[in-house]
N, C-alpha and C positions, 0 to 999 in steps of 0.2 A: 837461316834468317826467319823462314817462316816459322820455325816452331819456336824459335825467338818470342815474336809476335804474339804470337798466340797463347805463350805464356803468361807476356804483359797483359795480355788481355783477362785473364784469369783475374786481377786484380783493378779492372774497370766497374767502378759506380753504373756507369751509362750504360755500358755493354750489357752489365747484367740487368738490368732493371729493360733491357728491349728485351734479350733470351725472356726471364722471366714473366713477361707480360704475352708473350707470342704462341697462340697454340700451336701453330705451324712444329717449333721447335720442342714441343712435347713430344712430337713425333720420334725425334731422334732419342730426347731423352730413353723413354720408355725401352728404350734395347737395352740400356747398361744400366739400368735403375730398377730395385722392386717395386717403388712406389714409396707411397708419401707416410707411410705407416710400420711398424714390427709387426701389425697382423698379416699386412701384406708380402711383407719378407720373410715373415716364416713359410707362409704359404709357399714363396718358391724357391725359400729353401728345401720344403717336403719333397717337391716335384723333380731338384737336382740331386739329391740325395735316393731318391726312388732313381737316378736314372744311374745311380754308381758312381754319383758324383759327392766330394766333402763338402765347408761351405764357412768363409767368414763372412760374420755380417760385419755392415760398417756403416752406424749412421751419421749422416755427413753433418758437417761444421766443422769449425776452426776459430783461431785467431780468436776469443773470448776472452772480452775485456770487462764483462759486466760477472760479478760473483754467483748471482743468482742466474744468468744464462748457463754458465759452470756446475752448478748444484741440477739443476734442468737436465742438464746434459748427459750426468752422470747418471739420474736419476732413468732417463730413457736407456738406457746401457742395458743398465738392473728389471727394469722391465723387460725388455727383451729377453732375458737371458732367461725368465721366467717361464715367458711362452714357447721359448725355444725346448726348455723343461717339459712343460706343458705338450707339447708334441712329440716327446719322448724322442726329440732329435740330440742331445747331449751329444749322444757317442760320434756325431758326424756334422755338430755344428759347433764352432767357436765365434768368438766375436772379433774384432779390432777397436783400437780404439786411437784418435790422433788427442796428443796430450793439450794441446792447444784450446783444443774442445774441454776441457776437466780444467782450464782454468793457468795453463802454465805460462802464458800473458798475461797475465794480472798485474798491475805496477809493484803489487807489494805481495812480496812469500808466494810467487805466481808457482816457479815451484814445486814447494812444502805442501798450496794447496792441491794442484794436480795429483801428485805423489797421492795424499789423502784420499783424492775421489778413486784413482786409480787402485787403491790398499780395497775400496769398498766393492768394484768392480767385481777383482781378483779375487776375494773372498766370497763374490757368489757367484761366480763361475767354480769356483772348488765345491761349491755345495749340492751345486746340480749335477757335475759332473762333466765340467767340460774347461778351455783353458781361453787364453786372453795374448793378443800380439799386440806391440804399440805399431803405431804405425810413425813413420819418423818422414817429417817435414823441412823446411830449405834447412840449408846449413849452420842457419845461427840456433837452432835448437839442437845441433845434434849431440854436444856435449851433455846440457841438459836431461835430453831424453835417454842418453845413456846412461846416468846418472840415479836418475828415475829407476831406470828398469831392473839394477842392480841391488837397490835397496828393495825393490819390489820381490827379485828373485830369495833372496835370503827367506822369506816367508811361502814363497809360490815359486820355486825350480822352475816350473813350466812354460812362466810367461817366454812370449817371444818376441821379436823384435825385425823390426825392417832395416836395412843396411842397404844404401842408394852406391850403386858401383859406379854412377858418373863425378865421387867425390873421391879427391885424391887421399885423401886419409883414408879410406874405405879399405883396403886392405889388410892394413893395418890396425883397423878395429875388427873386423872380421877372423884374422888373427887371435886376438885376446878372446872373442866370445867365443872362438873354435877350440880353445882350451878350457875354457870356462863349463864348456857343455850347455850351448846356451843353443833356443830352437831362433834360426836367423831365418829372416823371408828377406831373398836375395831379388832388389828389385836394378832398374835401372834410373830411374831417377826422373820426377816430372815436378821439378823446380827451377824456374831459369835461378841460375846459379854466375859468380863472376869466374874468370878463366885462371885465376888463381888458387881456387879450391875445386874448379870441377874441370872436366875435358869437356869442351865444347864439339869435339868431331866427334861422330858417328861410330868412326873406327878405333878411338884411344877409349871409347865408353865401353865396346865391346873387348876390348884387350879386359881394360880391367874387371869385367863382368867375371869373363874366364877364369883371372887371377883369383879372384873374389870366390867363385867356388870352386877350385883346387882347394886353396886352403878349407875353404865349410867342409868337404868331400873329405876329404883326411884328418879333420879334426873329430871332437869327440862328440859333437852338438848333431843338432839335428837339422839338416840343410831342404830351405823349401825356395826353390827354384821358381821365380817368379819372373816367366815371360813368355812372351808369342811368336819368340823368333825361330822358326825354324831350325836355323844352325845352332842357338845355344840350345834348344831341345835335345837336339842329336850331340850334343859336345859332354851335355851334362848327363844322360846316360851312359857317357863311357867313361866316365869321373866317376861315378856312381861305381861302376864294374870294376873299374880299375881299382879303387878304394876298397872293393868285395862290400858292396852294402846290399841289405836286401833291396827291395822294392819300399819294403814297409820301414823302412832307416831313414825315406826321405819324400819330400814329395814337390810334383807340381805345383803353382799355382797362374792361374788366370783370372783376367777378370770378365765379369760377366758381361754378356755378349759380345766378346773378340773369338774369334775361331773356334765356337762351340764343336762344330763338329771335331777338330782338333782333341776338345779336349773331353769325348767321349772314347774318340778312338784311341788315348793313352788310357782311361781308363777300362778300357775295354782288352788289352795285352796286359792290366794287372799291375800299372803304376797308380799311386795315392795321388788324385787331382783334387786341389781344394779353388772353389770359385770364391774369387773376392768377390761378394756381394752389399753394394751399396743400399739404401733407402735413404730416402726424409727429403725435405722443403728443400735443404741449402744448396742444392745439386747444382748451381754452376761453378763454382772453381774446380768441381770436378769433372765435370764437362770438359770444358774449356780444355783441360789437362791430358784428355782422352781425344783431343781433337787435336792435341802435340803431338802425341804418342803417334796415334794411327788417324792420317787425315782425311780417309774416306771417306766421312761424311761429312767434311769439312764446307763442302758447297751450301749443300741441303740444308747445314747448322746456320751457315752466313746468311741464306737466303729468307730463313724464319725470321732475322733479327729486321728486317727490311717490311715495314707497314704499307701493305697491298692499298693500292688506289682504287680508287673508287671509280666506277665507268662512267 
């Protein structure tokens, strides 16, 4: 129920317009955020990367409905990927990108135009020397975004792709790109979703997580394991072994500021840990979403949104 909640809440006018008015709540931000810039997310991307750590950047927005917010959007991508150039981090930084954001809302060719911004992305991530994931959002895009990705793969192999195991189709598309040879980033899923397409319990999400990477594990793709749970940690390196992959066949991901120490100490025994790393202004549905996930700082967040009195 609470993460219910808190879902909804991702999608409140009011809510976010307190978060973002409240320095109190910068406070929390600043753990799971580079900041409001690509200089600043390179920056620590340098500093994750010096610590043995990989690194998607991910500059945040969505749901773009305006062409020229889409053309913007895309355009920050491409810069980024310049600087990240620029820092001679290539070899140990990729980016992400939510299609949403490049314009796949649009009323008309939403799309054909995503597709396009996404074509321009991918093409200069190829040039610097590095590669590009989408990142896949609630269920009514995931056709779409699959869509997308496949047209995109024919020009760029590399791209890769998120796959939410709290959707009941999920295994079954994890399937096809596990023969396709396709790079999946196996998340759980931070979309309230209806109970028709997704598992609402705890424990039907984690069944099919498992399921979700047996298949990634024994198919021909490249499986990136994206989570903080303890047990699918330990579940997914013995999928891994069982499979006979190396280390470097697959890899972690986290995101930034969940269980760092965590994910020092996998990289520190010689698994590939990539930190999802966010930047930019639009940071509360991502917030909000990380307050679903993991509630710990769910007071501290409540409490910023709450306008201190005056003595």
């Amino acid at each position: 129920m609470l993460r219910r909640l808190l879902l909804a809440a991702a999608g409140n006018d009011q809510l976010r317009g307190l978060a973002e008015t409240s320095p109190v709540s910068r406070t929390v931000v600043d753990r799971y955020l580079a900041g409001d810039t690509a200089t600043e997310a390179v920056q620590v991307a340098a500093r994750l990367v010096g610590d043995g750590l990989t690194v998607t950047l991910d500059h945040l927005g969505e749901d773009t409905t305006d062409h020229a917010a889409a053309v913007a959007a895309t355009a920050e991508v491409v810069g980024a990927l310049g600087q990240v150039a620029d820092a001679g981090l290539t070899g140990s930084v990729e980016v992400s990108v939510k299609l949403s954001a490049l314009g796949q809302a649009l009323p008309q060719d939403g799309e054909a135009v995503a597709l396009e911004h996404a074509r321009q992305i991918c093409a200069t991530a190829r040039n610097v020397g590095t590669t590009v994931t989408l990142d896949m959002e609630d269920h009514t895009t995931t056709d779409s975004t699959l869509r997308v990705l496949r047209s995109l793969r024919e020009d760029y192999p590399d791209v890769g792709v998120a796959i939410q195991a709290c959707l009941r189709r999920s295994e079954a598309d994890c399937q096809a790109l596990a023969a396709e040879g396709a790079r999946v980033r196996l998340c759980k899923g931070a979309y309230a979703e209806p109970p028709d397409v997704a598992y609402s319990e705890r424990g039907g999400v984690d069944r099919s997580y498992v399921r979700c990477a047996k298949v990634l594990m024994s198919g021909s793709g490249y499986p990136m394991i994206a989570t903080h749970d303890a047990r699918l940690i330990e579940i997914a390196a013995a999928l891994a072994a069982r499979a006979r992959r190396s280390q470097q066949g697959w890899e972690y991901q986290m995101l930034h500021g969940v269980r760092p120490a965590e994910q020092r100490r996998l990289a520190a025994v010689g698994h590939r840990v990539r930190i999802y790393l966010p930047y930019g202004h639009d940071w509360y549905p991502y917030m909000v979403r990380r307050m679903a996930e993991r509630p710990a700082n769910l007071a501290l967040f409540l409490r910023s949104l709450v306008p201190e009195r005056s003595a």
